[in-house]
N, C-alpha and C positions, 0 to 999 in steps of 0.2 A: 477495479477488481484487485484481489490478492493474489500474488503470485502462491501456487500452488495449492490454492483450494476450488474447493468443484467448480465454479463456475469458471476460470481462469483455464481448468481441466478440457470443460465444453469444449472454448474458445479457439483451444489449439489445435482442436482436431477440424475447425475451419478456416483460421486463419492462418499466415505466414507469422513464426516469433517475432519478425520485426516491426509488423503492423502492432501487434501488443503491447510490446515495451512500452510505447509510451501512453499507455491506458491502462498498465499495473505494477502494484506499489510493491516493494518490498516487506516481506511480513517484519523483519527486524529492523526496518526505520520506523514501521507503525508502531512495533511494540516499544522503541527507545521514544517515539514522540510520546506514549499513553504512559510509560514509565516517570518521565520530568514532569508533566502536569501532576501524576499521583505524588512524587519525591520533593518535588519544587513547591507548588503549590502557589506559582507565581502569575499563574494566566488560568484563567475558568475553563479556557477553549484553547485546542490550535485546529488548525487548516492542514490537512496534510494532502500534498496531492507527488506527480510523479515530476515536478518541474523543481521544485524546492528540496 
């Protein structure tokens, strides 16, 4: 999930933040990973998860 959109919203109100973290992404790594695919134009695809 994305860190601070509705479902990420749901979540918090039953889980502890820490249990979270590592099940949500930062919205501005996703948008810098979807920005180098659009700018670079170097890879068709990436992978984005919350480990990398």
């Amino acid at each position: 999930m994305i860190a601070g959109g509705d479902i990420a919203a749901a979540m918090a109100d039953s889980m502890p933040p820490a249990d979270l973290a590592a099940i949500t992404l930062r919205p501005d790594d996703l948008a810098e990973t979807v920005w180098r695919l659009v700018d670079e134009r170097s890879a068709p695809e990436a992978v984005i998860d919350v480990i990398s």
